[in-house]
C-alpha positions in Angstrom: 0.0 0.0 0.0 1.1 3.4 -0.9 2.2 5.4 1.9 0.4 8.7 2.2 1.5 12.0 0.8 2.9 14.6 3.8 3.3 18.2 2.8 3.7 20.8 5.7 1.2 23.8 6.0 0.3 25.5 8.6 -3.1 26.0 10.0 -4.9 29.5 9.5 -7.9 28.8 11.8 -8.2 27.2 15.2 -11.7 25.6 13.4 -9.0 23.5 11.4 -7.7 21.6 14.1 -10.7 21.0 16.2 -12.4 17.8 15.7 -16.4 18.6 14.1 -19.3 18.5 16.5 -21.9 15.7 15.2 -25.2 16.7 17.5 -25.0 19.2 20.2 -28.1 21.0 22.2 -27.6 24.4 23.8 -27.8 22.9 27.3 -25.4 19.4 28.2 -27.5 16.3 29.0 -26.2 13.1 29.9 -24.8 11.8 33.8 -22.2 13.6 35.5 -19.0 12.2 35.3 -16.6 11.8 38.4 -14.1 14.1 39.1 -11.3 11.5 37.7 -13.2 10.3 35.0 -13.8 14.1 33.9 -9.8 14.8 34.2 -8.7 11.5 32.2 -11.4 12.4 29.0 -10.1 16.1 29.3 -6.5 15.1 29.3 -7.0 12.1 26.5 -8.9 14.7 24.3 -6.0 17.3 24.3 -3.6 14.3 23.4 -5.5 13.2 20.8 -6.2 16.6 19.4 -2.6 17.8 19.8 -1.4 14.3 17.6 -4.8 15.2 14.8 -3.4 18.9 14.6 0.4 17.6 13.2 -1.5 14.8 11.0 -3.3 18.0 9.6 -0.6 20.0 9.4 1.7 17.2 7.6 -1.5 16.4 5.6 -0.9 13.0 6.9 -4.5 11.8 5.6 -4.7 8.7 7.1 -3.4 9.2 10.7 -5.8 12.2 10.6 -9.0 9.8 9.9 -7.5 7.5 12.7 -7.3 10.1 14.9 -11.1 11.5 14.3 -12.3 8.3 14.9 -10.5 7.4 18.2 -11.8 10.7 19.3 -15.1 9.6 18.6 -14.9 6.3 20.0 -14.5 8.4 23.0 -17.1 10.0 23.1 -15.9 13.3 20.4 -16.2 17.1 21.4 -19.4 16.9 22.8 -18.6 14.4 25.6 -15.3 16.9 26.0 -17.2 20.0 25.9 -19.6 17.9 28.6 -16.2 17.1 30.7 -15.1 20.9 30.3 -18.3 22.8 31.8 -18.1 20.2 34.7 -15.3 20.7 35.8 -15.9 24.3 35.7 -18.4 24.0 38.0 -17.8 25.9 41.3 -18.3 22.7 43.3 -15.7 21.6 42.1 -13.7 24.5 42.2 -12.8 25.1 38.3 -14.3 28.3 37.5 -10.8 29.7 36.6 -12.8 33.6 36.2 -12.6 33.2 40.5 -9.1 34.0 40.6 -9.9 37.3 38.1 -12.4 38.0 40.3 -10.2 37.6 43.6 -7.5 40.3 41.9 -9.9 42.7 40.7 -11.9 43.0 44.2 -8.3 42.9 46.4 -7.6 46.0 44.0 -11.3 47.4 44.6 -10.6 47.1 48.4 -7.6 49.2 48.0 -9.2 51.1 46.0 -12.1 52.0 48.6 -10.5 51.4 52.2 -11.9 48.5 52.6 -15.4 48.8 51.4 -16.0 47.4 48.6 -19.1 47.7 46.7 -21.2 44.8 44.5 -20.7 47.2 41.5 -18.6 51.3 41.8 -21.7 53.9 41.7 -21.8 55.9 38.2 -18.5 53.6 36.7 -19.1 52.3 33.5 -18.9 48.4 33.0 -16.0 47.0 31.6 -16.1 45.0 28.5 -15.1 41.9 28.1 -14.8 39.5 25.0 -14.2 35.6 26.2 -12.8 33.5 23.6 -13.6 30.2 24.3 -16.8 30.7 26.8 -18.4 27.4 28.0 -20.5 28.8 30.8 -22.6 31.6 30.9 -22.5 32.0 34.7 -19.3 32.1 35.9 -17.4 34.7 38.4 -16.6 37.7 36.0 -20.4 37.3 34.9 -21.9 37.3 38.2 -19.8 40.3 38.9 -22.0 42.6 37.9 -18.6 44.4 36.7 -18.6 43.2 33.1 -20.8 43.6 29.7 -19.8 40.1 28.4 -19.4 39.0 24.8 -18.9 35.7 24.5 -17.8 32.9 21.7 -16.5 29.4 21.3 -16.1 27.3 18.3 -19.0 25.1 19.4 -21.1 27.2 21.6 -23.3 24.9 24.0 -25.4 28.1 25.2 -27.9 30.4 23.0 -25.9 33.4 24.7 -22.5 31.9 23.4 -21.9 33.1 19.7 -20.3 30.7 17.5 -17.2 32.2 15.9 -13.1 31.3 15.7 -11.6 34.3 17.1 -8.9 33.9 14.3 -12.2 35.0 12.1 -13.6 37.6 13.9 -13.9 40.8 12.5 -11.1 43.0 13.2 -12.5 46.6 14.2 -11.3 49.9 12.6 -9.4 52.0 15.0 -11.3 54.9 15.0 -14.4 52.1 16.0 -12.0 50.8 19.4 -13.2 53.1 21.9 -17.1 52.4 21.2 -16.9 48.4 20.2 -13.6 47.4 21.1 -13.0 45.2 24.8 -11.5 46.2 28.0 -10.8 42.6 28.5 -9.8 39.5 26.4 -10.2 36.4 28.4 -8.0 33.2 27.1 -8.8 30.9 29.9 -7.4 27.6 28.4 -7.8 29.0 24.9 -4.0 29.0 23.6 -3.0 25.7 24.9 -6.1 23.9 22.1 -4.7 25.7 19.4 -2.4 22.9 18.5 0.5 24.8 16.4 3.1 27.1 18.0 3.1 29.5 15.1 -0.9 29.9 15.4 -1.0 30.5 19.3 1.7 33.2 18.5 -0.6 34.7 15.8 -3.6 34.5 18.4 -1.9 36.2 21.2 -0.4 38.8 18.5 -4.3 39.5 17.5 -5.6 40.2 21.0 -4.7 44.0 21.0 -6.6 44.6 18.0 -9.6 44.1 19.8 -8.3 46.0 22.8 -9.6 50.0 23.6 -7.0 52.9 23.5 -9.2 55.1 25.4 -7.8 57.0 28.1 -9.0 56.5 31.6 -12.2 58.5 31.9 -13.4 61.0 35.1 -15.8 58.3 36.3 -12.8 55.7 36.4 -12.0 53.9 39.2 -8.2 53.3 39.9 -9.0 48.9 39.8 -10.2 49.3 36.1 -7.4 51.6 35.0 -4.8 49.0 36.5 -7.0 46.2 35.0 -8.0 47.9 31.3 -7.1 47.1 28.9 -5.6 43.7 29.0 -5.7 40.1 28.6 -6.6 37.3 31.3 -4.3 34.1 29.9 -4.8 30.7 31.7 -2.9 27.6 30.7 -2.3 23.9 31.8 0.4 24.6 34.4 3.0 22.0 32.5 2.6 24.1 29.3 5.1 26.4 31.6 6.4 23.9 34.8 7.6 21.1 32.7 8.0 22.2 28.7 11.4 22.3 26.5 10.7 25.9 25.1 8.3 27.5 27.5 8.9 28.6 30.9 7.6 31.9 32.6 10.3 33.7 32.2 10.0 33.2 28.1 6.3 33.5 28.5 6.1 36.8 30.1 9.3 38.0 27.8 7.4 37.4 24.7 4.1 39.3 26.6 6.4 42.3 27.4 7.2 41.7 23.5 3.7 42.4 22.5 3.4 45.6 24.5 1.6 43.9 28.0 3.3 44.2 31.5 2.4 41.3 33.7 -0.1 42.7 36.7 -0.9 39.6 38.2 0.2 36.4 38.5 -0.4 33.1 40.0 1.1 29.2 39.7 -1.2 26.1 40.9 -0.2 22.8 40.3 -2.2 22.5 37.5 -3.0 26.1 36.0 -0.9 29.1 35.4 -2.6 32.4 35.6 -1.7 35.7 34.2 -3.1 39.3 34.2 -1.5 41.3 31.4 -2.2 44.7 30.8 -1.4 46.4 27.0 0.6 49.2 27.6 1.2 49.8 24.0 4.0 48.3 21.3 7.0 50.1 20.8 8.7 49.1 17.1 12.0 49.0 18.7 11.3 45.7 20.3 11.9 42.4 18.8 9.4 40.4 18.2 11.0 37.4 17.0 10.4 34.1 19.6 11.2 30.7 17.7 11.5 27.4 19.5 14.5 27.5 21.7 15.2 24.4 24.2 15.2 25.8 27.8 15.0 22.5 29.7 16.3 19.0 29.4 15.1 16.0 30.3 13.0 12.9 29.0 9.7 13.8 30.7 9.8 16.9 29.0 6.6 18.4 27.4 6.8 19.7 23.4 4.2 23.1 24.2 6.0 26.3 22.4 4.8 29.8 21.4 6.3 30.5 18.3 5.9 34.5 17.6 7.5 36.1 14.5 
């Protein structure tokens, strides 16, 4: 039998490396899984979708179709996206939007001498885009502190739009201050795209979407040290245990893109960052290819690739 033929391209849109979505309803049925059950599907989904993204990108044909169907056989994205909102659930403590919240409302009880309020009298809400929503109620939307806009490849919820954020529409720069965000949210967004050069190309697209505006009278100081910027949460090995990524290199390539880190916090299994866009300067290099940081067998492969 002929081998197949392998050419290398790279993907243009996270769609292309996503496995389809057969049937899905806009609320999950089906039994709860068990904490560990819910952890082992997550983790042998990403495996499997990491190995179908370089069978795409090789155009390795038939380990692609060999992939789709193991990731049917258990149970395909909407047994994943099923798994995801679970574990999300604040029982279970997974609603990564808490620790958001927990920065913004330390910085509000500075901000007030210790009173904080559910929502700053005459202050405009912030807005926030979240790329890769699964739940419509989770801490930032509860708030009270955010007008939410919300999208995911598949959305499960009628108030989810479905989009690939590599697709959405950029907006003019003289339309930023009225329709642009205050926010981008990538909570466990960057770490499914599963090629280095693309998750460079999404974090490079975030401050398009960002507002410029200057800090208005009705401000409060928490928003101007919160707006605008990006909320990034990955798998903590992505930084803990990979070749080419540690956080060092992570926030170096950040600083790159015009962000300065204003929060941060390690877990054993998340990483999460507050990054607010200061602004590019053309000066700076903005070159990051794959560079080996760490040795060691039980390494992990994850790199941002930015150029």
């Amino acid at each position: 039998m002929a081998a197949s033929k392998k050419h290398r391209s790279k993907p243009k849109l996270l769609s292309h490396t996503r496995p389809p979505v057969h049937s899905l309803s806009t609320t999950i049925s089906g039994p709860k899984l068990s904490s560990r059950a819910t952890r082992t599907l997550i983790r042998t989904h990403h495996t499997l979708h990491k190995q179908l993204s370089y069978a795409i990108a090789a155009n390795d044909t038939d380990l692609a179709s060999s992939l789709r169907a193991q990731i049917d056989a258990h149970g395909g994205l909407e047994k994943y996206q099923r798994a995801s909102i679970q574990g999300q659930a604040g029982e279970r403590g997974g609603d990564s939007s808490k620790v958001l919240m927990e920065w913004i409302e330390e910085a509000r009880r500075h901000n007030s001498k210790g009173s904080p309020r559910a929502v700053d009298d005459g202050t405009k809400k912030l807005r926030m885009l979240e790329v890769g929503s699964l739940r419509v109620d989770n801490a930032c939307a509860r708030s009270g502190l955010f007008e939410m806009d919300r999208i995911d490849l598949h959305s499960q919820h009628k108030d989810i739009v479905e989009q690939d954020f590599m697709q959405r529409p950029i907006p003019d720069s003289t339309e930023l201050d009225e329709v642009g965000f205050d926010v981008v949210s990538l909570s466990l967004v960057v770490n499914y795209v599963g090629d280095a050069i693309q998750r460079g190309e999404m974090l490079k697209r975030v401050e398009r979407f960002l507002r410029r505006q200057e800090a208005s009278s009705s401000s409060q100081q928490w928003q101007t040290k919160f707006s605008p910027g990006v909320f990034l949460v990955l798998p903590a090995p992505c930084v803990s245990n990979s070749r080419y990524l540690d956080e060092d290199r992570l926030e170096a390539i950040m600083v790159a893109l015009g962000y300065e880190m204003v929060k941060k916090k390690l877990s054993s299994k998340l990483v999460y960052c507050y990054l607010r866009f200061a602004g590019r300067e053309s000066s700076v290099n903005l070159r990051f290819e794959k560079a080996e940081l760490r040795t060691g067998r039980n390494r992990n492969n994850f790199a941002i690739i930015v150029r």
